[in-house]
N, C-alpha and C positions, 0 to 999 in steps of 0.2 A: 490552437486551443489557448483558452485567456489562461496567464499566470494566476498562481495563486502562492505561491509561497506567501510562507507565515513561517513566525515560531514558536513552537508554545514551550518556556521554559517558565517551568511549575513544578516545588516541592510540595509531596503528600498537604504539609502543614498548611502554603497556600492554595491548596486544593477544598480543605477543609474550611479556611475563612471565604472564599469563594461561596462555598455551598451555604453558608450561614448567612452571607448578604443577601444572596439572591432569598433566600427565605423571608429575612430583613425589611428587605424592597417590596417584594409581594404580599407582606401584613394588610396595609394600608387595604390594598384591592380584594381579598380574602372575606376583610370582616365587610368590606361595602355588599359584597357580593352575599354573604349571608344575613348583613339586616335588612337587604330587598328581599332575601328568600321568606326572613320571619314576619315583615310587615308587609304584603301584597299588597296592601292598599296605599301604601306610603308612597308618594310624589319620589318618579327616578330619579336618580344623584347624574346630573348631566357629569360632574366634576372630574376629567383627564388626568389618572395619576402619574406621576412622571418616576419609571422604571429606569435607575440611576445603570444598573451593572453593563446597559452599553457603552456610555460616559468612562468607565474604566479602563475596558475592554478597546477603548480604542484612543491611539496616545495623540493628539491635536499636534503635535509638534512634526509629524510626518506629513508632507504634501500627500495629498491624492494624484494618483497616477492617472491618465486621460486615456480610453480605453486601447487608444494605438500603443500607447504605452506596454500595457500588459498585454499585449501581442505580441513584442516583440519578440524574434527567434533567438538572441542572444541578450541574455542579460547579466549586469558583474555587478549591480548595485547590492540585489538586492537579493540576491542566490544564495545555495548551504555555500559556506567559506571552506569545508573542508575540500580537501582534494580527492580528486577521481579515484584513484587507488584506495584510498580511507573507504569511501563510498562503496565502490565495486567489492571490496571484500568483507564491508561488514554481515553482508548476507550469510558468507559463510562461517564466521562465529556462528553461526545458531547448529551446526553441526553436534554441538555437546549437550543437545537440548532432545532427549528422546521423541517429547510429542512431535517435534517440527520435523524431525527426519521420518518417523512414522506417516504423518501425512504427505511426503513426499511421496512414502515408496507406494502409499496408496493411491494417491493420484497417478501416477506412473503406470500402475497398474492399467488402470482405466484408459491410458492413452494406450497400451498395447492390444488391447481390445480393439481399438478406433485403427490402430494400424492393421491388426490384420484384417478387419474389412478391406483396410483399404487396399492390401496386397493381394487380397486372393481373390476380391469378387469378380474381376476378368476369368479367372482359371474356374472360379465355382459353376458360372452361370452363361460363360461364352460357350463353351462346350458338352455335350451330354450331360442329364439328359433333358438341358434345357434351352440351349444353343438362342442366349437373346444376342438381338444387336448389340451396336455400340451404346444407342439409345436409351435402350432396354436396360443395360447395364447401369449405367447411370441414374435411370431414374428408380431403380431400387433402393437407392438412399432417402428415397421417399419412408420407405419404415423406419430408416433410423432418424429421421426428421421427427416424426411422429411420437418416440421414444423420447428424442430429448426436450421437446415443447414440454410431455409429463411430467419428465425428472427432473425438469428446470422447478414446474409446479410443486412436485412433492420436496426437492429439495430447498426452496424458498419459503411460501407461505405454509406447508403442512409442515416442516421442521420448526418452525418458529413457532406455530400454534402448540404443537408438543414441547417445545422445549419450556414456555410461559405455562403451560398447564403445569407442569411436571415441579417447575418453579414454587407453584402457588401450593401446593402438596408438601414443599418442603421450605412452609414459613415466609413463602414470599423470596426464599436466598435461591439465585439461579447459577447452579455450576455448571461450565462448560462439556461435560460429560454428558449432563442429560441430552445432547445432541447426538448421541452416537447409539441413542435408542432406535431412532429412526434408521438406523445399518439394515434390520434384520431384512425386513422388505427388499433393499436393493443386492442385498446379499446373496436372497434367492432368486429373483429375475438374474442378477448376472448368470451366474450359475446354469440356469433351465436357458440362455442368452445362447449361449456357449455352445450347447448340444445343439441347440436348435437349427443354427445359422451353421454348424459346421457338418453333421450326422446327416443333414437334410439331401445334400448333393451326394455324401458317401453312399446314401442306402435308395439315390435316385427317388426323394420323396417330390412330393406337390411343393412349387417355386414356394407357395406363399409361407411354409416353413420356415424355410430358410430367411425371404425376405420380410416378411410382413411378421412374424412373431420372433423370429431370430436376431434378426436387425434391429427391430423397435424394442427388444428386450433391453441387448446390449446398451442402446441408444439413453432408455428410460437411468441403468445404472450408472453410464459415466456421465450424463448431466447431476444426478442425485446426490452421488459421491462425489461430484468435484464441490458442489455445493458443502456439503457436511464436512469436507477436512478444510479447507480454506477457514469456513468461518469458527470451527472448532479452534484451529490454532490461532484465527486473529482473540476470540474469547480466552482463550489461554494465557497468553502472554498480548494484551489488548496495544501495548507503549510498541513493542518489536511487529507490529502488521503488515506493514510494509516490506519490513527484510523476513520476514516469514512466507510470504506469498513468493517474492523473489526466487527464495532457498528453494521451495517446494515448486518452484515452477523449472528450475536446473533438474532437481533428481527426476522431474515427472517426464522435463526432455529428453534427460542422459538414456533414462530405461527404454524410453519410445525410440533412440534412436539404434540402440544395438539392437532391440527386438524386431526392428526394419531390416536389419543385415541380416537376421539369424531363421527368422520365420519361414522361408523358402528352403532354407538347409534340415528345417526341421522338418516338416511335410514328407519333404523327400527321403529322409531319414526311418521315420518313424510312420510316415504313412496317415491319412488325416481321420481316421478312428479313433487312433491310438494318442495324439497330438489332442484331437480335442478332450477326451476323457482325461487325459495329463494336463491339460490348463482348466478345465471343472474343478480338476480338485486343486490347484494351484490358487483359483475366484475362489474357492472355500473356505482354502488355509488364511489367506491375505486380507480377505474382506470380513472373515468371520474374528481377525485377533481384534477387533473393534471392542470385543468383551471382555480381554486383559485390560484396555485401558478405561471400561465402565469401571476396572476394581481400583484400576492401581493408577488411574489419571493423575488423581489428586496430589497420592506420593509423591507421584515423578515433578510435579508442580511444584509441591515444597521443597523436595530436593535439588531444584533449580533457581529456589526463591533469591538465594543471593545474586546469581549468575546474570539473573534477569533485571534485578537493581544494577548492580556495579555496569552490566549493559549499557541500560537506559541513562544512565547518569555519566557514561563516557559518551554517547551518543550525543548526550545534550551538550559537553563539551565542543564538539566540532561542528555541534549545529550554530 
């Protein structure tokens, strides 16, 4: 993959004369553009205005790299300076950052789901009362294929369309919460997911139960929701993205991996009635606290407001 390091080392203030040049720069073409709107008939202005803020943006005094160049697998020119340990652990600073550990354990959530399909559907559907092949087996992830092609949908372009609508309702200002409106839908598919995919082989129902509405349920909520906490926390804390995806991608492993060791010991424990009706209401509890942080998102935002400066501004240190 070609390099791309950069670094953008930018205070609010030159954040601010940035925004005021580029306005600056685009006068010139603004009014050209609306005295051809008011005079129709007026002879077009061939005249190429010249948009200065690339000029800026890009310092002459650096050679251009030739594209073998930014291929290469090692590079010490032109890399972050800080050190691997600096690097590796600044993901987990964001530990004292409630949104970010909140979206872990939710995404976490959703990969337990993804596991116990993946651990039980030999035992659900090789044996009574529906005994498929090996084949057969496999290609029942066809429902949850189908599921997550949706939840990719609903959680892309229909969270976006709501979150912009929801925006322009409130003055045109778009807070990162208005995304977590879009929860209730995957909240209840997970939910009716759960029963469907697990009760279906208990009570010896029709395959297509379990696969085709059980599977594509599940399927639809952990595409949906991985969509909505990802991009809820890059909106949140927008400078920290990258070590927020990080962070949330360890807790969403950590929980996917014990629930891989423990999922068999439960079954057999507790018997898989009683297991699924216990993880329904588990998808309830976890996916539904979505409506503590409609109230109290923002709180928790200003009460990190420093945390998240003094961050970003050690970050740029080592970058």
């Amino acid at each position: 993959m070609e390099d791309s390091t950069f670094q953008r080392e930018e205070s609010p203030e030159e954040s601010e004369e940035s925004i005021v040049l580029q306005i600056r720069y685009h006068e010139p073409l603004i009014n050209n553009m609306q005295s051809e709107t008011s005079s129709p008939n007026k002879k077009k202005d061939n005249h190429k205005y010249h948009i200065g803020e690339d000029d800026q943006s890009i310092d002459p005094s650096i050679p251009k790299r030739s594209y073998l160049q930014r291929l290469r697998l090692i590079e010490n020119e032109y890399n972050n300076p800080a050190s691997i340990l600096v690097l590796f652990l600044k993901p987990f600073y964001l530990i004292s950052f409630p949104i970010v550990v909140w979206c872990g354990v939710l995404q976490g959530i959703q990969q337990m789901w993804l596991t116990l399909m993946t651990c039980t559907q030999s035992e659900f559907y090789s044996s009574a009362p529906y005994y498929f092949s090996s084949s057969m087996v496999g290609l029942s992830n066809l429902g949850q294929l189908v599921g997550i092609i949706a939840g990719m949908a609903y959680g892309g372009k229909f969270v976006d369309w709501l979150t912009i609508r929801l925006a322009k309702k409130n003055d045109g200002i778009m807070e990162p919460e208005f995304r977590l409106f879009s929860m209730v839908f995957p909240t209840i598919i997970n939910a009716a997911g759960i029963l469907a995919y697990c009760l279906g082989p208990a009570y010896n129902a029709h395959w297509f139960l379990s696969v085709g509405i059980g599977q594509s349920c599940l399927g639809f909520s952990m595409a949906s929701v991985t969509s909505i906490c990802y991009t809820y926390c890059s909106d949140s804390y927008p400078k920290l993205a990258s070590e927020g995806i990080v962070f949330i991608s360890f807790i969403n492993n950590a929980l996917a991996t014990v629930f891989t060791f423990t999922i068999q010991s439960w079954i057999d424990k507790d018997g898989l009635k009683l297991m699924a009706w216990l993880m329904f209401m588990l998808s309830l509890i976890l996916n539904g606290s979505f409506i503590v942080w409609v109230f109290y998102g923002k709180r928790a935002r200003r009460c990190t407001k420093s945390k998240y400066y003094q961050f970003c501004d050690d970050a740029g240190n080592h970058s």
